[in-house]
C-alpha positions as CSV (number, residue, x, y, z in Angstrom):
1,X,81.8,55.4,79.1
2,X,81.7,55.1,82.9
3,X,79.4,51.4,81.9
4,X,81.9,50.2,79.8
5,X,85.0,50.7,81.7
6,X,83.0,49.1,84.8
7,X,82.2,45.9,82.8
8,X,85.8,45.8,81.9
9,X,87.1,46.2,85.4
10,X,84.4,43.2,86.2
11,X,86.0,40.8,83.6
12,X,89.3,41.5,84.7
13,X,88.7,40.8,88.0
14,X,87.0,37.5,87.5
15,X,89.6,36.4,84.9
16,X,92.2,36.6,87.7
17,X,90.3,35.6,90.5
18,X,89.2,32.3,89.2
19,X,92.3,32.3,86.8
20,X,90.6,32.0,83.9
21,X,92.4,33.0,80.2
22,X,92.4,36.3,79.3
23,X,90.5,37.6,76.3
24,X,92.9,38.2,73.6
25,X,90.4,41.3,73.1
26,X,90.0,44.7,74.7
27,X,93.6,44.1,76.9
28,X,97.0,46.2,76.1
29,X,98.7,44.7,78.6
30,X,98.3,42.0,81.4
31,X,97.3,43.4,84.5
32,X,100.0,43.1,87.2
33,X,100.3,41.5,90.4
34,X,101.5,43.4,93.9
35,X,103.2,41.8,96.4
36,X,102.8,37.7,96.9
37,X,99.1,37.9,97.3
38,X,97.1,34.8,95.4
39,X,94.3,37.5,95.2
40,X,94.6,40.4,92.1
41,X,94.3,43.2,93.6
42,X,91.5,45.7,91.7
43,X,93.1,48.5,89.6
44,X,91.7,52.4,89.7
45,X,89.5,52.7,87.1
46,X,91.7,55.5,85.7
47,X,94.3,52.9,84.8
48,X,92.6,51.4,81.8
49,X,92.4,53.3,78.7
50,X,89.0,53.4,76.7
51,X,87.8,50.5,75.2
52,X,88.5,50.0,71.8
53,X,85.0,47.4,71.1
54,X,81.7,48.1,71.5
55,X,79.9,48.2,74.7
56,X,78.1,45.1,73.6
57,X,81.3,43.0,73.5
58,X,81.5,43.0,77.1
59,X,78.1,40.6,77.3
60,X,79.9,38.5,74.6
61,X,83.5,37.9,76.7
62,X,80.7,36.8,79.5
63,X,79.4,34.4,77.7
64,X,83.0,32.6,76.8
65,X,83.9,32.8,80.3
66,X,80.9,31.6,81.7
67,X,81.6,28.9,79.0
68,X,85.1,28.1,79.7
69,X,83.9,27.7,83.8
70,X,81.0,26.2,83.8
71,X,81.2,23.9,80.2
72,X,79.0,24.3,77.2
73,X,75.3,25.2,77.8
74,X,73.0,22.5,77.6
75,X,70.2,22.6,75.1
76,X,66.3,22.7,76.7
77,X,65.4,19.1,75.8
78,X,63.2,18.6,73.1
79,X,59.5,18.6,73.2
80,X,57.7,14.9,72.0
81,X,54.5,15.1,70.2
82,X,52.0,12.5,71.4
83,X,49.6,11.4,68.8
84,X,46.4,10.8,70.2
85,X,44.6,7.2,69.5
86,X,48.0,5.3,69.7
87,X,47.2,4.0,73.2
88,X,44.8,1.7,71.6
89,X,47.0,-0.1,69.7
90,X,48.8,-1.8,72.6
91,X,45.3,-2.6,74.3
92,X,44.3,-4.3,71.0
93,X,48.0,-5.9,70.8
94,X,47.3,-7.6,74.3
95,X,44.1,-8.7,73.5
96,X,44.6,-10.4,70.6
97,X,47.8,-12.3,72.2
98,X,45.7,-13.3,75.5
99,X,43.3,-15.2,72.9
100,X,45.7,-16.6,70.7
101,X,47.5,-17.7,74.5
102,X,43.8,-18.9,75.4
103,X,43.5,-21.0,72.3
104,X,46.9,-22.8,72.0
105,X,46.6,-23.7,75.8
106,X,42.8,-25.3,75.3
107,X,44.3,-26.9,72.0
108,X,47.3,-28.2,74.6
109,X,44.9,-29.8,77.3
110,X,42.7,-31.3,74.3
111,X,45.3,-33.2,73.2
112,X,46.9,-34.2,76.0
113,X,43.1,-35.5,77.0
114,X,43.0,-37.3,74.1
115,X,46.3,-38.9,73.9
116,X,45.7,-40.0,77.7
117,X,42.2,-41.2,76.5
118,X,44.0,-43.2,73.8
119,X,46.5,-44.7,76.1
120,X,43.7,-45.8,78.2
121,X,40.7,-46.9,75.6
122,X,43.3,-47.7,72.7
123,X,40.3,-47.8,70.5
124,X,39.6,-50.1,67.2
125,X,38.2,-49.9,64.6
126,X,34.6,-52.0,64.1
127,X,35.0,-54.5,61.5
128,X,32.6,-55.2,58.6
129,X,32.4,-58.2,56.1
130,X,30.1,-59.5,53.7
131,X,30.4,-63.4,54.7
132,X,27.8,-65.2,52.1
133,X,25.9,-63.4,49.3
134,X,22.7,-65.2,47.3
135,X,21.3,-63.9,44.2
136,X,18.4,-66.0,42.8
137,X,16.3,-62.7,40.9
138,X,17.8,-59.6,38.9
139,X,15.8,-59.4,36.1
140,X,15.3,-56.0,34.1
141,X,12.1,-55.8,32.1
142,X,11.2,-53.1,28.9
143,X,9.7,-50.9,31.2
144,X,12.6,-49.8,33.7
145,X,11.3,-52.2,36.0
146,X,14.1,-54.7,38.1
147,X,13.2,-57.5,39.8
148,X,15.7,-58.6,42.2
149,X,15.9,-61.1,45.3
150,X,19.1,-61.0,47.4
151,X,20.2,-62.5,50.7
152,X,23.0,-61.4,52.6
153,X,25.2,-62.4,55.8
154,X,27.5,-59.1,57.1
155,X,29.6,-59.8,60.2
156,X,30.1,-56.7,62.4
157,X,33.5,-57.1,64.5
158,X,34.1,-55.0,67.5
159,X,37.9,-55.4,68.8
160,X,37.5,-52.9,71.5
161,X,38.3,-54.1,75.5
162,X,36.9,-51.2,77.1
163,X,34.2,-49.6,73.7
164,X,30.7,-51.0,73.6
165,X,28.7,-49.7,70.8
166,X,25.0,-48.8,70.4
167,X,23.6,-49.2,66.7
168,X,20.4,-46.6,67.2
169,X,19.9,-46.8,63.5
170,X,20.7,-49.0,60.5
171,X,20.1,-48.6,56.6
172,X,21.2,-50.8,54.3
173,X,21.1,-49.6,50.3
174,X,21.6,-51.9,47.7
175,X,22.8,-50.3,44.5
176,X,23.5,-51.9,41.0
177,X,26.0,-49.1,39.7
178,X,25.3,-46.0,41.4
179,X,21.4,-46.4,40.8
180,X,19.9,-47.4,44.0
181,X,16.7,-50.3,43.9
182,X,16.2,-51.2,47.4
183,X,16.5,-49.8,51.2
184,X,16.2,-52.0,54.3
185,X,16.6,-51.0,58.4
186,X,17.9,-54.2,60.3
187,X,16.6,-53.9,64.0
188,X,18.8,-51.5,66.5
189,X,21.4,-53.3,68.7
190,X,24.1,-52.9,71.5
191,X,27.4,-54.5,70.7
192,X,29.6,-54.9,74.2
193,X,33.5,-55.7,74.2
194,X,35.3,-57.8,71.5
195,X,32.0,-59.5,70.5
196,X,30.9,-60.2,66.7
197,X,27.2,-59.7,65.7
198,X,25.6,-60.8,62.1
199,X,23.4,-59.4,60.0
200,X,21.3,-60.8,57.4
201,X,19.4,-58.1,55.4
202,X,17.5,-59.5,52.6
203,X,16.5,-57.4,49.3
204,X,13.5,-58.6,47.5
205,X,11.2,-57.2,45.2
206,X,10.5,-55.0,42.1
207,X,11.1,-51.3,41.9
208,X,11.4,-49.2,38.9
209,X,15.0,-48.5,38.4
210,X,16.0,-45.7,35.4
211,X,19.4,-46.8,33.6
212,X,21.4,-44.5,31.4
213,X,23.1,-46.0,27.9
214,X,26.0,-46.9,30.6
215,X,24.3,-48.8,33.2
216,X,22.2,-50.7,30.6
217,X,25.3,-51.3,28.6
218,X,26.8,-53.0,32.6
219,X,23.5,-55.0,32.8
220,X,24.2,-56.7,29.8
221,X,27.7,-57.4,30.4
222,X,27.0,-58.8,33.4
223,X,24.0,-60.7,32.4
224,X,26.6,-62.7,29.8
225,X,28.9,-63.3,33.1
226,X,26.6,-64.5,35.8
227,X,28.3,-62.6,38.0
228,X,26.5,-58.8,39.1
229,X,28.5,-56.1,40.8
230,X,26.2,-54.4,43.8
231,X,27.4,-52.2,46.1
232,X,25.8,-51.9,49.8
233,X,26.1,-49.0,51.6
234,X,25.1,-48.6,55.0
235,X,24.2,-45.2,56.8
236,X,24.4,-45.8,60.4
237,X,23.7,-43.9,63.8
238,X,26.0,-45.1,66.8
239,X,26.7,-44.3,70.4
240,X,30.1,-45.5,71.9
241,X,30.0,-46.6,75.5
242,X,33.2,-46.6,77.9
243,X,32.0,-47.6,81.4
244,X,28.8,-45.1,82.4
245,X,30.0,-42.4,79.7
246,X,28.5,-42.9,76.2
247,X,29.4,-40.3,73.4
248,X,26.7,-38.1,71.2
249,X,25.4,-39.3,68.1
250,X,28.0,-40.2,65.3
251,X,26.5,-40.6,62.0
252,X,29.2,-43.2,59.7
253,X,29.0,-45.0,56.3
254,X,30.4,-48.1,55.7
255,X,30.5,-49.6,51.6
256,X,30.7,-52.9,50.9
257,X,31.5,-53.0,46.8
258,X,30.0,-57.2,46.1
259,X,30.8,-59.2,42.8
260,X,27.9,-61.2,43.5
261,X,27.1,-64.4,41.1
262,X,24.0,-65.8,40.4
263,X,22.4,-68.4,42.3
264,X,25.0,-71.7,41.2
265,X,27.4,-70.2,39.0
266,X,30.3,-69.7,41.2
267,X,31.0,-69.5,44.7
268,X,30.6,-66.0,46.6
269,X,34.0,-64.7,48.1
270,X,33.7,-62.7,51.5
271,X,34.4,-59.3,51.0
272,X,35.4,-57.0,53.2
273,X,33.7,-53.4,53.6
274,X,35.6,-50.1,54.0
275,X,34.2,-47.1,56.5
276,X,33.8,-43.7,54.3
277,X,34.9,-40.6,55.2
């Protein structure tokens, strides 16, 4: 009993010192003032009757004026969870945009090399053409066997100012619709700047040579016409030069499709050859 009416005297005495409402709870009547003091002055503890609440209520009117003074309580902040391993996942994110940084800048610098490169060298393309052609022999006996005797006269062009070439390797295939009869290697050579150098392969000979219904069918076409489509493909092996630098090995093809007539039955055209890619 003595407790209770203690606690009460407490609340009281807060509630008016720090002018605080009163509870509407556990109070008759509201304690009085004496004289023109700011302060309330305590009351005996004779002059409050018993409380009507439970002793418990006291902790609760506490709590609301703690909570009218001081504000609402603040919540204990909440606890993250860290999942293990998901460190790694930024490590691998940098990584991977380094590289990718890495590679667009080399790609960046290559091509601003080259285009500078181009600027300077403003390289052309080598020019090929098949000047003169004689066919005097292409024969094709019973037994798959083709005699043949052709002359040529290519023209090799090189426009470049500043690119010399070096031919390392030549071969020269002669090919009567697809099926190949003759191979021949004109001697290596170093073409410099804008200069024109000829070439005069000759294919002569016999060489058993297979055709299919299709081929033989072409043979005899042509045989009525005088005039014999061969094609000459040439496998090269060339080094460019540009002052004291020369570039690796470059391995091109160049075809040269020839209507080529027989020896005084027409004129032979010039043809020009295409590079293949």
């Amino acid at each position: 009993m003595f407790g209770g009416r203690l606690s009460l005297l407490f609340v009281d005495y807060m509630t008016r010192f720090f002018q605080l409402p009163y509870p509407t709870v556990g109070y008759i009547t509201k304690p009085q003032t004496q004289g023109t003091s700011s302060l309330p002055l305590i009351p005996s503890l004779t002059s409050f009757p018993t409380p009507a609440f439970p002793l418990s209520y006291s902790y609760s009117a506490m709590s609301q004026l703690n909570g009218a003074y001081y504000g609402p309580s603040i919540p204990p902040p909440k606890t993250s969870y860290h999942r293990p391993g998901r460190g790694g996942g930024c490590c691998c994110g940098c990584l991977f945009s380094l590289i990718f940084k890495l590679i667009l800048t080399v790609i960046i610098i290559v091509g601003i090399a080259g285009f500078v490169f181009w600027l300077i060298v403003r390289p052309n393309v080598v020019k090929f053409h098949v000047t003169d052609a004689t066919l005097t022999q292409f024969n094709y006996t019973a037994n798959n066997t083709l005699h043949y005797d052709l002359a040529l006269n290519i023209t090799v062009r090189n426009p470049n100012k500043r690119l010399g070439i070096y031919y390392d390797r030549i071969e020269a295939r002669a090919m009567f619709h697809d099926a190949r009869f003759d191979s021949q290697f004109p001697e290596p050579f170093y073409q410099g700047h804008k200069s024109t150098k000829v070439l005069n392969p000759v294919f002569k000979g016999q060489q058993v040579v297979p055709l299919n219904a299709e081929q033989s069918a072409e043979l005899k076409k042509e045989n009525a016409t005088g005039v014999y489509e061969i094609d000459v493909k040439m496998y090269l092996r060339v080094r460019f030069k540009l002052g004291v630098l020369k570039t690796k090995t470059l391995k091109p093809k160049v075809s040269c499709d020839l209507r080529v007539p027989f020896k005084g039955s027409a004129a032979f055209e010039t043809t020009k050859c295409h590079w293949d890619r």
